[in-house]
C-alpha positions in Angstrom: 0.0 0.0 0.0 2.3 2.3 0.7 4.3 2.0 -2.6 0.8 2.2 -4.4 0.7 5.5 -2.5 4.0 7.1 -3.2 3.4 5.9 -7.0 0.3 8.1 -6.6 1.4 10.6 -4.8 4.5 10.8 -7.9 2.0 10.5 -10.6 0.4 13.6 -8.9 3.4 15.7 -8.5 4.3 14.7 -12.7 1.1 16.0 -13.4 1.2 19.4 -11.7 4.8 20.0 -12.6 4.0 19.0 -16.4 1.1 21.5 -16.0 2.8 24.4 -14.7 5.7 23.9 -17.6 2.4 23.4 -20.3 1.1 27.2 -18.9 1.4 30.1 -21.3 3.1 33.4 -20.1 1.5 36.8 -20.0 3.5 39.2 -21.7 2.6 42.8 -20.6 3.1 44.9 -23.5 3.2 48.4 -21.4 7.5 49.2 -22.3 9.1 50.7 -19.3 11.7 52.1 -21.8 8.8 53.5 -23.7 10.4 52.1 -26.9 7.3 50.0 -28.6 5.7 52.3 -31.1 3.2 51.7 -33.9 3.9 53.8 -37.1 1.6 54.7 -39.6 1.9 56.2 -43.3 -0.8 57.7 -45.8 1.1 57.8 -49.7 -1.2 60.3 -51.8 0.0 61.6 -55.0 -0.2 64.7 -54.1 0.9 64.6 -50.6 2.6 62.0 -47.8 1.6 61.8 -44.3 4.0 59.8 -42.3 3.1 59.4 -38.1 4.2 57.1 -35.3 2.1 56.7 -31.4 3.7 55.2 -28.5 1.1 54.9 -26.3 0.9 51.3 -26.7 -0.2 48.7 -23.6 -1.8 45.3 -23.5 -1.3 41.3 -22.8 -0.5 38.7 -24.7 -0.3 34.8 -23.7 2.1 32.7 -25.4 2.8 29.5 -25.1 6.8 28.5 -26.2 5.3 24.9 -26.7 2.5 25.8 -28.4 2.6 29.4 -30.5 -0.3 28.2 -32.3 -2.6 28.9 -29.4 -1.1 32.5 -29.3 -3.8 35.2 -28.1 -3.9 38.3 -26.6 -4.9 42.6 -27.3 -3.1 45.3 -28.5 -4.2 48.8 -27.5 -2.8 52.0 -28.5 -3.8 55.5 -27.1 -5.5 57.6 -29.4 -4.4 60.8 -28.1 -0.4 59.4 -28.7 -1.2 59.2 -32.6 1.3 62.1 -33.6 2.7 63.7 -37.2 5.6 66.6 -37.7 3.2 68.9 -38.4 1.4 70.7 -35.5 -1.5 72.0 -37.8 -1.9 68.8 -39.2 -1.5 67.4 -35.6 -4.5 68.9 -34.4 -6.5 67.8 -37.3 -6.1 64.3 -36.8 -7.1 64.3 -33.2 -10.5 66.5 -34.3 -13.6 64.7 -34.3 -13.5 64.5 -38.4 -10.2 62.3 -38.3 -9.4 60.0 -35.2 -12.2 62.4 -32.5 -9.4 61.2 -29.4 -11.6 63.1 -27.1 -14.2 60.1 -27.8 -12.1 57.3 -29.0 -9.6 56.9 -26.3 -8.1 53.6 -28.1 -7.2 51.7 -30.6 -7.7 48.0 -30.5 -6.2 44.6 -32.1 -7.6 41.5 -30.3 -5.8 38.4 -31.6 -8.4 35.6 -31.7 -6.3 32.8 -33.4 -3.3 32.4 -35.7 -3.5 29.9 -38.7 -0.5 29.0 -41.0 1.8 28.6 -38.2 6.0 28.0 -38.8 8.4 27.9 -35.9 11.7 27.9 -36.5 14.2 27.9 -33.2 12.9 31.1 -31.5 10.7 32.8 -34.4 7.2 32.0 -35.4 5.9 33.2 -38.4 1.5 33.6 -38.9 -1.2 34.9 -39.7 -3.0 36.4 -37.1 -6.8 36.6 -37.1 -8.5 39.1 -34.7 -10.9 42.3 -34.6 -9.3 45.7 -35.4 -11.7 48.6 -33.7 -10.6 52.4 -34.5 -13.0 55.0 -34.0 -15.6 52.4 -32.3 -16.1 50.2 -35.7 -15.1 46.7 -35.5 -13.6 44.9 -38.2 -12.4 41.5 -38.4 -8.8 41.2 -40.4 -6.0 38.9 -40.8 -2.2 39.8 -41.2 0.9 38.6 -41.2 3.1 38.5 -37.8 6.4 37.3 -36.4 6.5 36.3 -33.0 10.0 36.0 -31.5 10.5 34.2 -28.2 13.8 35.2 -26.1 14.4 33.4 -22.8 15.7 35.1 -20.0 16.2 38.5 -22.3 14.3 40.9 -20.4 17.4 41.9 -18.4 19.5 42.5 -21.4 16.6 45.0 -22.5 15.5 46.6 -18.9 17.8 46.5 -16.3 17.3 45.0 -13.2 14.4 42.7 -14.2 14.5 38.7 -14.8 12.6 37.4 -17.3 11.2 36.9 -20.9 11.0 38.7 -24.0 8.3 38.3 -27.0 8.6 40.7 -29.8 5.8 41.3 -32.4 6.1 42.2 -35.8 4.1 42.9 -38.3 2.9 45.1 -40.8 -0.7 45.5 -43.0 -2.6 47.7 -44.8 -6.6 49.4 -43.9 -8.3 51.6 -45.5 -9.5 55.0 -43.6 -12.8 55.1 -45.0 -13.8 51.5 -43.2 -13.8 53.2 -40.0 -15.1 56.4 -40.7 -11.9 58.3 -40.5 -12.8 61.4 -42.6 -14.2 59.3 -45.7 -14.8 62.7 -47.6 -11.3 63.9 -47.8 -10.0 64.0 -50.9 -7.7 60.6 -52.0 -5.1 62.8 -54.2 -4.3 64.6 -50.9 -5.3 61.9 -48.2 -4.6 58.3 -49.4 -7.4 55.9 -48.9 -4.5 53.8 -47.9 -3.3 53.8 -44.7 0.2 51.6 -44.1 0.5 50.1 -40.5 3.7 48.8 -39.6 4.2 47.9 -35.6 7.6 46.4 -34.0 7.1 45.8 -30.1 8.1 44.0 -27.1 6.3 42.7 -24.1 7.7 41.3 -20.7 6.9 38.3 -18.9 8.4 39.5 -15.5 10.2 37.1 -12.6 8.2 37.4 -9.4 
């Protein structure tokens, strides 16, 4: 009986370890350095708008044994959406273009990723999710790179242990699918905007 119990009882503990090592990580996406940044470009023939925001936060679980089941949100602050031009500055934040006084974010929730390829520490996908600016919801897929670096976070941030998972990825929208001044003129204001985002999240030592 009792080696019928320590079998058990070792059975058990296999179980709970092999479930703790199976659990995805939270990666907080909210850069102490204030590095992450999306950037954003509008190519009209008669005119090129080029922007970047940093106001970027959110989660994102990952699972190093399993990217596949990757899933997480994005969110960017509205009111960090910025351009060189101050006059043109203020236009986009008006309630015409992005209205931040009423739109405080801009979201990307990751539902699932198809077309998965890992190769050593880099997945490649295509991520499918729900893209809402200016409160309409769209569902879209694009490419992404996922890059998994153990014990990293210390090499980026100082005095933290940890992990690293940088996103990549870059698409395409169109500003008259979410009501972002659809009457502007396309020679001027392309159609077109160009969405290109590079960023890191930490999965912190406690």
């Amino acid at each position: 009986m009792k080696i019928k119990s320590k079998l058990l009882t070792l059975f058990a503990s296999t179980v709970v370890t092999g479930a703790a090592l199976a659990a995805p990580l939270s990666f907080d996406f909210k850069d102490p350095k204030g590095v992450n940044n999306a950037v954003f470009k509008l190519d009209a023939p008669l005119e090129a708008i080029n922007g970047s925001a940093n106001g970027i936060s959110g989660t994102v679980l990952f699972d190093p044994a399993n990217p596949a089941a990757t899933k997480g949100k994005i969110v960017l602050a509205t009111e960090s959406l910025t351009v060189p031009n101050t006059m043109m500055n203020g236009h986009m934040h008006s309630p015409m273009w992005m209205d931040v006084a009423a739109n405080k974010e801009i979201t990307f929730e990751a539902k699932a990723l198809k077309n998965v390829k890992t190769a050593g520490d880099k997945t490649t996908a295509d991520a499918m999710g729900t893209l809402t600016i200016k409160g309409v919801a769209k569902e879209v897929t694009t490419p992404i790179s996922l890059t998994y670096l153990k014990d990293k976070l210390g090499q980026r941030v100082p005095n933290m242990k940890g992990d690293l998972l940088v996103i990549r990825t870059s698409f395409t929208i169109k500003r008259s699918d979410y009501g972002i001044n659809p009457q502007a003129p396309e020679e001027k204001i392309s159609d077109k905007i160009e969405l290109t985002l590079s960023i890191a999240g930490a999965a912190a030592q406690k």
